[in-house]
PAZAPA-4460 file (N, C-alpha, C; in steps of 0.05 Angstrom, whole numbers, plus 32768, in hexadecimal, padded with zeros to 4 digits):
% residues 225
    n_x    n_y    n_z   ca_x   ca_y   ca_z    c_x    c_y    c_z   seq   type   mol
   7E39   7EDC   8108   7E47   7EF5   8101   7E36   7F06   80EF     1      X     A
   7E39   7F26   80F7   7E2C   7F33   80E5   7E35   7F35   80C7     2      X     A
   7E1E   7F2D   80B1   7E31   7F2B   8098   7E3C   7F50   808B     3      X     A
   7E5B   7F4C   8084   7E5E   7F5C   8079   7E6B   7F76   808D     4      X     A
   7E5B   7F76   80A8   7E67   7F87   80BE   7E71   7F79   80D7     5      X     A
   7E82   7F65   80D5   7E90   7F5F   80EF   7E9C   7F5E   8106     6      X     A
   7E97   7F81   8108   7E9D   7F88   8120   7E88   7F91   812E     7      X     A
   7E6D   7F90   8124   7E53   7F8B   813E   7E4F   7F73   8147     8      X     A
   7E5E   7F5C   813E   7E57   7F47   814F   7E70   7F47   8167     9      X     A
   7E61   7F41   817D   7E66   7F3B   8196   7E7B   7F27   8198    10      X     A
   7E71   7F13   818D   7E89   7EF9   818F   7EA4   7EFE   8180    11      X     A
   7E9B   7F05   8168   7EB8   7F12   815A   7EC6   7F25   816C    12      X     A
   7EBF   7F3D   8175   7ECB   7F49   8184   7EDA   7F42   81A2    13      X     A
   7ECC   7F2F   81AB   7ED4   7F1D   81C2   7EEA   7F07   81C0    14      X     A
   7EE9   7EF8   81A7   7F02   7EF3   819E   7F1D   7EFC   8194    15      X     A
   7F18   7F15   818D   7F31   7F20   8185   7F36   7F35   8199    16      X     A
   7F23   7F3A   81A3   7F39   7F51   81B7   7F3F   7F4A   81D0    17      X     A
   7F35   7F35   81D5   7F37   7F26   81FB   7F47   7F08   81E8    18      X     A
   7F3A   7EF8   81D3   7F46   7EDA   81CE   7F5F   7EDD   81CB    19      X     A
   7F61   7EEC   81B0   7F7D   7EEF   81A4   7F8B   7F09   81B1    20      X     A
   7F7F   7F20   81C2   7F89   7F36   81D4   7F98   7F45   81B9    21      X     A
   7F87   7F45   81A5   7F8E   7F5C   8194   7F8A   7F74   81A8    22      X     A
   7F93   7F8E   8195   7F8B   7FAD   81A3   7F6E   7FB6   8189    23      X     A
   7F68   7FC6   819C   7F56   7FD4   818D   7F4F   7FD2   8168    24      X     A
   7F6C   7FEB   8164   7F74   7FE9   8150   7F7E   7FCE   8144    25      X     A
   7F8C   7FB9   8149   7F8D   7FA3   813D   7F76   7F95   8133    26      X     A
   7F63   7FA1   8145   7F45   7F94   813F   7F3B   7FA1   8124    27      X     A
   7F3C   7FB4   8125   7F31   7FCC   8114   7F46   7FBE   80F9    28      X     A
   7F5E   7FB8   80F6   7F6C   7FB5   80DE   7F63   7F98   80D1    29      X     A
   7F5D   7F82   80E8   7F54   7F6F   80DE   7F3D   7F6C   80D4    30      X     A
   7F2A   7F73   80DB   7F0B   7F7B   80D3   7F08   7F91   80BE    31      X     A
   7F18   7FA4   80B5   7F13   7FB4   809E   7F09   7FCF   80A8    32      X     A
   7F0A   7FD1   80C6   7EF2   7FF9   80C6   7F09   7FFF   80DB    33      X     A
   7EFA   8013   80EA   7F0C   8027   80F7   7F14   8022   8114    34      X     A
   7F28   8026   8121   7F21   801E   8144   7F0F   8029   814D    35      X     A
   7F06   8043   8149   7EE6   8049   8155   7ED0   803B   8149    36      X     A
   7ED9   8031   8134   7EB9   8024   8134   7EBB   8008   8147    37      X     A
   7ED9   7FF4   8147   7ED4   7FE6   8165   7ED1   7FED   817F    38      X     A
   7ED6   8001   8181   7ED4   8016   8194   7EB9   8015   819C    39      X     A
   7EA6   801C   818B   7E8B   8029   818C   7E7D   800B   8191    40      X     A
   7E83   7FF8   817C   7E7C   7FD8   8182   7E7C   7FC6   819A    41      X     A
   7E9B   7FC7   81A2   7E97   7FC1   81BC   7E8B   7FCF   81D2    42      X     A
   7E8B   7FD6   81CC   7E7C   7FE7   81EB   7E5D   7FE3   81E5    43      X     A
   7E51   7FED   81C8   7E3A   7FDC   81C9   7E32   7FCA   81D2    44      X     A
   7E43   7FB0   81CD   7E3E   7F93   81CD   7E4E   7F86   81EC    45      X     A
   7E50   7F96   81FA   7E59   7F96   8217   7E74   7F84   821A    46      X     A
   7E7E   7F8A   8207   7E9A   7F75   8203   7EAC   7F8F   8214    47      X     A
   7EB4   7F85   822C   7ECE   7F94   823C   7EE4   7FA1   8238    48      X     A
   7EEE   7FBA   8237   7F04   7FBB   8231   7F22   7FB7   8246    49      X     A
   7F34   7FB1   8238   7F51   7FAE   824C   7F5B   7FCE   8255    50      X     A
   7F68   7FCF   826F   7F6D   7FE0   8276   7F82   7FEB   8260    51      X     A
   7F7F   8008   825C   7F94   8011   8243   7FAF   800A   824E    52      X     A
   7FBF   7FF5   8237   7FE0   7FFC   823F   7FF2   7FFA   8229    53      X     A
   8006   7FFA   8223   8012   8003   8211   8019   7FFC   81F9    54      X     A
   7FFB   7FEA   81F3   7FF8   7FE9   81D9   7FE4   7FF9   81CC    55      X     A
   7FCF   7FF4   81E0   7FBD   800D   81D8   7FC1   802A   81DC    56      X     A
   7FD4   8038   81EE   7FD6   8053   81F0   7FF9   8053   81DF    57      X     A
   8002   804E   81D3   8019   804D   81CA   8028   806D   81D4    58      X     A
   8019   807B   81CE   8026   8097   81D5   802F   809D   81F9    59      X     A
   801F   808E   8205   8031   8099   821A   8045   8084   8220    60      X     A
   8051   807C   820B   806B   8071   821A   8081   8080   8209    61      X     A
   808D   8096   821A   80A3   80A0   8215   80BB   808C   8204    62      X     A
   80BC   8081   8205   80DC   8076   81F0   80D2   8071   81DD    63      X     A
   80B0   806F   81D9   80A5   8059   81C2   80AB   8075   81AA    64      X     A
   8098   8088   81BF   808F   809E   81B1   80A3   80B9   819D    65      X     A
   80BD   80B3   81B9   80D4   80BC   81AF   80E8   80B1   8195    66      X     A
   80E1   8096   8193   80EC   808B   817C   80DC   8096   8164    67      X     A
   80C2   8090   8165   80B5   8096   8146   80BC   80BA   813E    68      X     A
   80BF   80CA   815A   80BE   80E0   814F   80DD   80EF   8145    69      X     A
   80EA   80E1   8154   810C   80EB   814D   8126   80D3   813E    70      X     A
   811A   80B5   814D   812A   80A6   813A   811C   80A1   8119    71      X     A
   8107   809B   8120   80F9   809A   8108   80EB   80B6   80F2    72      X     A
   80F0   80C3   8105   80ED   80E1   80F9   80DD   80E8   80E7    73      X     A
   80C1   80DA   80F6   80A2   80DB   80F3   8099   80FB   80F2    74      X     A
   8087   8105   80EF   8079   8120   80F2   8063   8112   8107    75      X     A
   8052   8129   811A   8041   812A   8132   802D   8117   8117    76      X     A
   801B   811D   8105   8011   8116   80F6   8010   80F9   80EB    77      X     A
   8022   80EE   80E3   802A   80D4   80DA   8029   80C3   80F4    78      X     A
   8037   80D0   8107   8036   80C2   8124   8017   80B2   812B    79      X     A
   800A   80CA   8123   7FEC   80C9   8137   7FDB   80B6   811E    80      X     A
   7FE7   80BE   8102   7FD6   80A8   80EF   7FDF   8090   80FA    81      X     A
   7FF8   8089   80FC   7FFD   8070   8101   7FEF   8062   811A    82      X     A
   7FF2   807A   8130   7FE9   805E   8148   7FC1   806C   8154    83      X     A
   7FBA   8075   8139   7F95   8071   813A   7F96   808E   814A    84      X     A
   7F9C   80A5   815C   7F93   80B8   815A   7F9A   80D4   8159    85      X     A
   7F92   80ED   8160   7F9A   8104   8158   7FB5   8111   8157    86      X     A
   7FBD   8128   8148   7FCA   8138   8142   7FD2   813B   8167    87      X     A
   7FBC   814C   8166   7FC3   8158   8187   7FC8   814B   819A    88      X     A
   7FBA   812B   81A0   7FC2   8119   81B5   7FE3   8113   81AD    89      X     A
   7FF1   8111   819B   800B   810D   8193   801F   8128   81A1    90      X     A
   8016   8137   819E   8018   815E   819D   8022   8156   81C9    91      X     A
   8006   8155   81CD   8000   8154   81E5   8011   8142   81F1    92      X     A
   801C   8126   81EE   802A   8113   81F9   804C   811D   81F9    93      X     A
   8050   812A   81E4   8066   8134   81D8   807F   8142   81FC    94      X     A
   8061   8159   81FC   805D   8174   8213   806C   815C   8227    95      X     A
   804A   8148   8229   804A   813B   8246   806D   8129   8252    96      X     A
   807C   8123   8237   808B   8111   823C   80A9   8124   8239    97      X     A
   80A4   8140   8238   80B5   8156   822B   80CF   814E   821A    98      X     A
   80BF   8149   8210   80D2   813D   81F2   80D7   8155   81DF    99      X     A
   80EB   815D   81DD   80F1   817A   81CC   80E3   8170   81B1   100      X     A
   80D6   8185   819E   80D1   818B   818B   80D8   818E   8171   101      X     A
   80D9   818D   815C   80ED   8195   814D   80E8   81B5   813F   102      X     A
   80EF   81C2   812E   80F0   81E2   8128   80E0   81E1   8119   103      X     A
   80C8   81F1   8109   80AF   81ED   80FE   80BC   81E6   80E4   104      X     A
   80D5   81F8   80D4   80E5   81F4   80C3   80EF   81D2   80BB   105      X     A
   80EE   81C8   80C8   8103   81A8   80C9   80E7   819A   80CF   106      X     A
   80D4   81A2   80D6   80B4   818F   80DA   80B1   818E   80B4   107      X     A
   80B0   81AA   80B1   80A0   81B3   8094   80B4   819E   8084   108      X     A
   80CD   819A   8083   80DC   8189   8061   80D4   8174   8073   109      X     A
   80D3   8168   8082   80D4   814D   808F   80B6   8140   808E   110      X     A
   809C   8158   808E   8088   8151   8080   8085   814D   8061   111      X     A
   8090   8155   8052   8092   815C   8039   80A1   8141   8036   112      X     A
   80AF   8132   803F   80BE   8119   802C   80A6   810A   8026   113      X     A
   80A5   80F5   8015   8095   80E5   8009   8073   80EE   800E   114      X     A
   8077   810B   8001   8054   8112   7FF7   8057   8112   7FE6   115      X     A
   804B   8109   7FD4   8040   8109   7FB5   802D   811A   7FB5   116      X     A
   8033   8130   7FA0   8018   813A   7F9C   8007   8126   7F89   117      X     A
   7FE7   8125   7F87   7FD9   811E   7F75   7FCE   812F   7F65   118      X     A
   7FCB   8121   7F42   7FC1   813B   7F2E   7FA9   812A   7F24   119      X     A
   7F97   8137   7F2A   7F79   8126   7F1D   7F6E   8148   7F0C   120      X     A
   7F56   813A   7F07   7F47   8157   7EF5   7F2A   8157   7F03   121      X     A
   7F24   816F   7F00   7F08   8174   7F13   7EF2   8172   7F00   122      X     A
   7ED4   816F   7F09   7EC5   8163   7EF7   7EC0   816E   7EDE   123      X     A
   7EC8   818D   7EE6   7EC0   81A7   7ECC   7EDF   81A3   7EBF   124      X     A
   7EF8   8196   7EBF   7F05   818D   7EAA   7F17   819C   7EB0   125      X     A
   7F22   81AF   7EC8   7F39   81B1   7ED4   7F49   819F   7EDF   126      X     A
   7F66   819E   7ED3   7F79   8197   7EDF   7F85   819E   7EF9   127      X     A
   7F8A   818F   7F0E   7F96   819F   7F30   7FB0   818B   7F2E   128      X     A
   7FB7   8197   7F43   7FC7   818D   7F53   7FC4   8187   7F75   129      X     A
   7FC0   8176   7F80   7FB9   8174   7F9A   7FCA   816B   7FB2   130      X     A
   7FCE   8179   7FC2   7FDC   8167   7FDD   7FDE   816C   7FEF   131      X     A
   7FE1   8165   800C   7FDF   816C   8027   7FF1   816C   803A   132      X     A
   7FE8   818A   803F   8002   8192   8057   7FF9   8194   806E   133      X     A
   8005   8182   807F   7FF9   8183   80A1   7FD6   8186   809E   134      X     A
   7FD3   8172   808E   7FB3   816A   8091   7FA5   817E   807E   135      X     A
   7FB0   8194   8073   7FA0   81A2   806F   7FA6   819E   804F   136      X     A
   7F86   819F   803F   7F92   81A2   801A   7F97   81B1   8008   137      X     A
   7FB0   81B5   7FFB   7FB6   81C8   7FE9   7FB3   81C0   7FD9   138      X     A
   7FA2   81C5   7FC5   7F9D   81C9   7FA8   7FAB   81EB   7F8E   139      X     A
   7FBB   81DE   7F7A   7FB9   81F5   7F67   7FBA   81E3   7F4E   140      X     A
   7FAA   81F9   7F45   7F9E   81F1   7F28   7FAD   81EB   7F12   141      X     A
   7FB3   81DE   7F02   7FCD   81D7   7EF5   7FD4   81EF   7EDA   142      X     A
   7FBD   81F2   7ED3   7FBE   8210   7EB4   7FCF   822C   7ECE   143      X     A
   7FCC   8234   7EE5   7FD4   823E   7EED   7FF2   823A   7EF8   144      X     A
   7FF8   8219   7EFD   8014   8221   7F01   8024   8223   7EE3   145      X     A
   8016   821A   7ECF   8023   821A   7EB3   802B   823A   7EAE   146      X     A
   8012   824D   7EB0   8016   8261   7EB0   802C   8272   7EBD   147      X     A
   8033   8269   7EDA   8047   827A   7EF3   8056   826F   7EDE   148      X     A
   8065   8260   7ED5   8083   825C   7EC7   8081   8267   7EB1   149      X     A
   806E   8267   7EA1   806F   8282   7E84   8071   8297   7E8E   150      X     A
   8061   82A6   7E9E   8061   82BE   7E9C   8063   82CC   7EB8   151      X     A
   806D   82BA   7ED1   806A   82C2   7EEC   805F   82CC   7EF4   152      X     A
   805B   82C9   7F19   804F   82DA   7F2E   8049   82EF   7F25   153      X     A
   8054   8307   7F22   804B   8316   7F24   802D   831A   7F0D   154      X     A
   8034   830A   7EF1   8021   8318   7EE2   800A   8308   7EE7   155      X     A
   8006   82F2   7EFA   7FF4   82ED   7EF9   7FE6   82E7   7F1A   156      X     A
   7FF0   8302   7F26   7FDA   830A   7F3B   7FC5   8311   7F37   157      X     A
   7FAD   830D   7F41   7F8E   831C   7F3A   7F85   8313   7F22   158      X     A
   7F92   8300   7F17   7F84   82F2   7EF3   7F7F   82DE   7EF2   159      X     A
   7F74   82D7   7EE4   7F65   82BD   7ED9   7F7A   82B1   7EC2   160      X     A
   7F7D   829B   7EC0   7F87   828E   7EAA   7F6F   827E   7E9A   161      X     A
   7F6F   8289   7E89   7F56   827F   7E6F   7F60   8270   7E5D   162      X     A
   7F4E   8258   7E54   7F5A   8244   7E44   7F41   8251   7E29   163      X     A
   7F53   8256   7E0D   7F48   8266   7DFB   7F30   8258   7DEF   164      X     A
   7F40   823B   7DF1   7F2B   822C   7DE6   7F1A   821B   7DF5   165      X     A
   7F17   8228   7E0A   7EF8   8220   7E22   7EFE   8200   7E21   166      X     A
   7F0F   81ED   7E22   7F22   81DC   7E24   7F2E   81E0   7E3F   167      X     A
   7F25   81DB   7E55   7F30   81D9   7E72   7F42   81C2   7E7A   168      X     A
   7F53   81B0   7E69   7F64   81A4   7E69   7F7F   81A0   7E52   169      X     A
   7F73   81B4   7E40   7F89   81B6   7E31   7F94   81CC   7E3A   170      X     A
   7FAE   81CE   7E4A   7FBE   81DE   7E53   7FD6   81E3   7E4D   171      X     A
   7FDA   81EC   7E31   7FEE   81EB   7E1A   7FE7   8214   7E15   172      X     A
   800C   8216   7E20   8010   8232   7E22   7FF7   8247   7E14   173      X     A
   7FFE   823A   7DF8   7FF8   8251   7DE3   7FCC   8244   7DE5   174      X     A
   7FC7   8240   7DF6   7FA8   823D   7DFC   7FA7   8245   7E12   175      X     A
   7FB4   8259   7E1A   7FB4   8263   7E33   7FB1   8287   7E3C   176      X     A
   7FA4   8296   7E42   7FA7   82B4   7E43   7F98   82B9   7E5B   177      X     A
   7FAA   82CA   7E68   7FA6   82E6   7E7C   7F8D   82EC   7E7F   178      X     A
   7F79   82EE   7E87   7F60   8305   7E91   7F5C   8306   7EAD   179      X     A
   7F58   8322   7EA4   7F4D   832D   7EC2   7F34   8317   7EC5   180      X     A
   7F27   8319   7EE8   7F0D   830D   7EF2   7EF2   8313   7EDB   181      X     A
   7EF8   832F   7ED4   7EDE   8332   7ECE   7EE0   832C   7EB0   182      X     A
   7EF1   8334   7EA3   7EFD   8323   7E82   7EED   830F   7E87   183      X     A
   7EF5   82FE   7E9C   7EFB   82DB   7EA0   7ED7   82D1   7E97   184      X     A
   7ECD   82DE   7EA9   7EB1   82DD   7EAF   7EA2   82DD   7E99   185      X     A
   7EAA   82F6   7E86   7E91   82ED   7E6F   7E9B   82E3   7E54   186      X     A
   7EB6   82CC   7E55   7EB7   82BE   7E48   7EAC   829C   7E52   187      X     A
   7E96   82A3   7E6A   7E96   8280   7E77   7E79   828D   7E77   188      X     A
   7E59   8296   7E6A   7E48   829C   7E7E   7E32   827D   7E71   189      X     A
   7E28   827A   7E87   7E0F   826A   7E84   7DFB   826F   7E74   190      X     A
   7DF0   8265   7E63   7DD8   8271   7E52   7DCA   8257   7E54   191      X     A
   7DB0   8261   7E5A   7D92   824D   7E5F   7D83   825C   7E48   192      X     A
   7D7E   8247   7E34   7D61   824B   7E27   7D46   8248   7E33   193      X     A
   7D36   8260   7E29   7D18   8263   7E30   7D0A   824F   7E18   194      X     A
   7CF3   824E   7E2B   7CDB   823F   7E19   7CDB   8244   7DF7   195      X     A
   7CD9   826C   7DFD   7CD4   8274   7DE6   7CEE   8278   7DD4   196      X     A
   7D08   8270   7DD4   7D22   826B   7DC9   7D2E   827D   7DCC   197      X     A
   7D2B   828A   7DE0   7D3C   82A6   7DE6   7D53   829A   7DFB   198      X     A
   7D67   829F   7DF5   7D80   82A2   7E09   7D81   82B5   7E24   199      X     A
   7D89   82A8   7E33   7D94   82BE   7E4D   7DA2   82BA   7E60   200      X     A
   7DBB   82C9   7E64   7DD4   82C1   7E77   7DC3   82C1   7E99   201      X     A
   7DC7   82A5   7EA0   7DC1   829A   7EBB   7DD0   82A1   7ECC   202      X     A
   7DEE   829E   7EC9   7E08   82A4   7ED6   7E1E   82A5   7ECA   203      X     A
   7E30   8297   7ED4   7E4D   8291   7EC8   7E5B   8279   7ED1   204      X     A
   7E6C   8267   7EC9   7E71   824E   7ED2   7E79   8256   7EF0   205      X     A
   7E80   826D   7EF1   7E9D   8268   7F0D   7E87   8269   7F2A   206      X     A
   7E67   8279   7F28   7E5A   8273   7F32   7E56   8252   7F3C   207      X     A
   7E51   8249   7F2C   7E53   8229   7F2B   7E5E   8217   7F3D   208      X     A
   7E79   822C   7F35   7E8F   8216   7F49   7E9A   822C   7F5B   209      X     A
   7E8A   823F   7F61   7E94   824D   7F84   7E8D   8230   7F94   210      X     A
   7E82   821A   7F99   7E87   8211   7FB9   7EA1   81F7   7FB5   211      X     A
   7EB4   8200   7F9F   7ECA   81EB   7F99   7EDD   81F3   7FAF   212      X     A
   7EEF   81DF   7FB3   7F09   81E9   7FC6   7F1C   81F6   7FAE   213      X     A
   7F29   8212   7FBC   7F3C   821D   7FA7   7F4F   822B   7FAD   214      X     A
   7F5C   8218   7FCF   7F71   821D   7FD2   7F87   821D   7FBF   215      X     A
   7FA7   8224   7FC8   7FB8   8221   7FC7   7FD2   8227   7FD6   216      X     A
   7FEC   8215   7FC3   8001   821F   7FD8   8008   823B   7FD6   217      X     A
   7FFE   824C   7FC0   8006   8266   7FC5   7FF2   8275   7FBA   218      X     A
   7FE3   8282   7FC1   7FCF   828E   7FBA   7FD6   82A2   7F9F   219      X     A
   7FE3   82A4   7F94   7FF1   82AA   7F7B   7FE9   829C   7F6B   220      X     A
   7FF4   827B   7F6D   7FEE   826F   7F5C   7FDD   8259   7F5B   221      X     A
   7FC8   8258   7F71   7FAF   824B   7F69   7F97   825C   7F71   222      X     A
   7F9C   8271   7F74   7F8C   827F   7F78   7F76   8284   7F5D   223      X     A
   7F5A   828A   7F61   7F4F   8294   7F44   7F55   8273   7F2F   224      X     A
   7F4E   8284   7F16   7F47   8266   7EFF   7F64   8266   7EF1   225      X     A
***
């Protein structure tokens, strides 16, 4: 056996997916990696595959498919995590087996049960908030939602929330103020010393971190710092 990667050996693979007639994915859960990577292994290692049936294509069996999506009242998403592949092949089987859909409205709260958002801090010492909707990540910055409930939407379209005391995790109201972009800017600038001890602004932090993700759920309120 290969040490450490057990799904390039041949014999391993030959035992569990023809001995014991695991599926793909059963293989992939016992061994620790992905079904494509047994995927990609067997076929290397000329180990045969079984004709697909309905353990391995789980989606086209209409009653299977219909349960996870309406008794169990799965999202297209969760569906396709669970049985190893896409959004769209789920999407697509849906059509094929015309299984009514549900209203984008009743998808959206029915995605939304048991997400947790996560709150970690970014390396420059911002606080977020993070979480994912239909695959995709929303991030807002946490000094900014503190802000929307002091002083709301509206006053803080187009602004920056500045922490006074250059403290990017103390996010305690009264360390907190309004600036416009360009305010924002030359209270953060970069200064590089020369040889000869002279100072000179290089940039500004936010340069820095233009290639960060800085989505959010409402461009209001994670928009900007």
């Amino acid at each position: 056996m290969t040490d450490g990667q057990p799904w390039r050996d041949a014999e391993t693979l030959e035992r569990l997916y023809h001995g014991e007639e695991l599926t793909q994915q059963e293989v992939a859960d016992r061994l620790g990696c992905d079904k494509s990577t047994v995927g990609y292994w067997m076929k290397k290692n000329g180990v045969e595959c079984r004709s697909p049936g309905p353990e391995e294509r789980p989606w086209a069996d209409r009653d299977r498919l219909y349960a996870k999506y309406w008794d169990e009242e799965k999202t297209t998403t969760q569906i396709a995590e669970e049985w190893g592949c896409s959004r769209r092949n789920i999407n697509t089987w849906l059509n094929r087996h015309e299984i009514e859909q549900r209203p984008l409205g009743e998808s959206i709260v029915i995605a939304s049960r048991g997400s947790v958002p996560k709150f970690e801090t970014r390396d420059l010492g911002h606080e977020r908030w993070i979480n994912y909707y239909r695959g995709e990540k929303i991030e807002v910055l946490h000094h900014r939602l503190l802000a929307v409930a002091e002083w709301g939407f509206d006053a803080l379209r187009g602004m920056h929330v500045h922490h006074k005391n250059n403290v990017r995790w103390d996010n305690r109201i009264e360390n907190l103020e309004l600036l416009t972009p360009s305010e924002h800017k030359k209270k953060h600038p970069i200064i590089e010393r020369r040889e000869d001890g002279t100072a000179v602004k290089v940039g500004t932090i936010f340069e820095e971190e233009s290639n960060e993700s800085r989505q959010a759920t409402l461009a209001d309120i994670g928009g900007g710092q």
